[in-house]
FIKOL-485916 format. One line per 4 residues: their letters; for each residue x negated, y negated, z of N, C-alpha, C, O. Coordinates in steps of 0.1 Angstrom, whole numbers, always signed. Example, Ala and Ser with C-alpha at 12.3 -4.5 7.8 and 13.67 -1.06 7.14 Angstrom:
residues 2
AS) -132,+57,+78,-123,+45,+78,-132,+33,+78,-142,+33,+85; -128,+22,+71,-137,+11,+71,-129,+0,+79,-134,-11,+80;
//
This chain:
residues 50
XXXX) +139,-105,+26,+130,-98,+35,+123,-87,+28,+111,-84,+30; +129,-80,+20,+119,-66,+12,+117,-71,+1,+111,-63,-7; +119,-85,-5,+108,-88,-14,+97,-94,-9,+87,-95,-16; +98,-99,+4,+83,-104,+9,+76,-95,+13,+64,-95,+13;
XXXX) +83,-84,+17,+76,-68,+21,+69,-64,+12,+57,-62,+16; +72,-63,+3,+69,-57,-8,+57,-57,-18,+48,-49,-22; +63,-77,-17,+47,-82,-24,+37,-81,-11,+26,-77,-14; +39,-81,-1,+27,-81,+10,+19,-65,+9,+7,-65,+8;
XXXX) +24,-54,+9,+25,-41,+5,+18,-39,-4,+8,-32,-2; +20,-45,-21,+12,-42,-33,+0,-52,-27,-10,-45,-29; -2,-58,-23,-13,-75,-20,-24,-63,-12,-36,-65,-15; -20,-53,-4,-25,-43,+6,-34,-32,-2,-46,-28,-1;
XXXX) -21,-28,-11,-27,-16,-15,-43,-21,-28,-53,-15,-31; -37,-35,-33,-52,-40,-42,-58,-42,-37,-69,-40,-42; -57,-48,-22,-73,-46,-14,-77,-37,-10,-89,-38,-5; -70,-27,-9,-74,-12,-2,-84,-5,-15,-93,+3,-12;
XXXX) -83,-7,-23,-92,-2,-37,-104,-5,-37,-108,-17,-37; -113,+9,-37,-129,+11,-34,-133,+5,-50,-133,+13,-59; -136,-10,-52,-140,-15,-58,-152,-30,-53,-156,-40,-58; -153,-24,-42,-168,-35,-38,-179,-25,-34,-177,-13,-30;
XXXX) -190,-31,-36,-201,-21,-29,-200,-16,-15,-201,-3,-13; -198,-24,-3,-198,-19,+9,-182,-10,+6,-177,-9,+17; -177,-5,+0,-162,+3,-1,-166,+15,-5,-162,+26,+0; -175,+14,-14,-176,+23,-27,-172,+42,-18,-164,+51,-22;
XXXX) -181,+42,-7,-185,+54,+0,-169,+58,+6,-165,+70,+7; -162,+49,+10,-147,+57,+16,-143,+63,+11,-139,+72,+19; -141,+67,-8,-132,+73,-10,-118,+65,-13,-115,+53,-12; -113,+75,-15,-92,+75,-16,-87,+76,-1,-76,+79,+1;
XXXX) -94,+73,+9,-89,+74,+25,-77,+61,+24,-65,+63,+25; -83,+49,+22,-78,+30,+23,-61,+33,+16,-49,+32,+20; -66,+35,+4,-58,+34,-8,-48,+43,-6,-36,+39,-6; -53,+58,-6,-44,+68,-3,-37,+66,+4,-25,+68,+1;
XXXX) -40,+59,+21,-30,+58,+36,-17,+46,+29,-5,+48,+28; -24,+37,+24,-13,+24,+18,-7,+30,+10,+5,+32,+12; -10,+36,+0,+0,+44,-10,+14,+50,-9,+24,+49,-16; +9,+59,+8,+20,+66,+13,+25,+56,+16,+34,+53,+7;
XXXX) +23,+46,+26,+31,+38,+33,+40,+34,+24,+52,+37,+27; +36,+27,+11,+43,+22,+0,+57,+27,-5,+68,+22,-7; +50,+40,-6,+64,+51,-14,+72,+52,-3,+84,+50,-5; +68,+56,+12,+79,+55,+19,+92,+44,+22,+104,+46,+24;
XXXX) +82,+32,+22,+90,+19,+21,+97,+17,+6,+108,+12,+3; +95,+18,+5,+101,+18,-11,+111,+29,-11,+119,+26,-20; +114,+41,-5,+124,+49,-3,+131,+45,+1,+143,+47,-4; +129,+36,+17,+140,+33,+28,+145,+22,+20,+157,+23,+18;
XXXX) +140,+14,+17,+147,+0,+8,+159,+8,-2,+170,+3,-3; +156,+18,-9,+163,+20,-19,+178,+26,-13,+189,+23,-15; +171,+37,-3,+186,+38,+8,+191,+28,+14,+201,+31,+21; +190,+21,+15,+191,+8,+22,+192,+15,+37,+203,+16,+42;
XX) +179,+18,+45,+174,+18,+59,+165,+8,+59,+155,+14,+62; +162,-5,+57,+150,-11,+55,+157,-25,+50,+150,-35,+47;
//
């Protein structure tokens, strides 16, 4: 189950990356919000809460 989390998570955060034209203007908003999410999940897994 947290390796399907996981890869779904990284799959998130490469699409969250202002690399298309209609993106370009967001910024680090996409990327930044999944980022966090990421490191947090990636914490609770490591304590094993998750």
């Amino acid at each position: 189950m947290g390796t399907i989390l996981l890869v779904i998570l990284i799959l998130v955060v490469i699409g969250a990356l202002p690399s298309w034209p209609h993106s370009r203007s967001w910024g680090y908003g996409p990327s930044g919000i999944t980022g966090l999410i990421v490191i947090v999940l990636i914490i609770m897994l490591l304590t094993g809460r998750l």
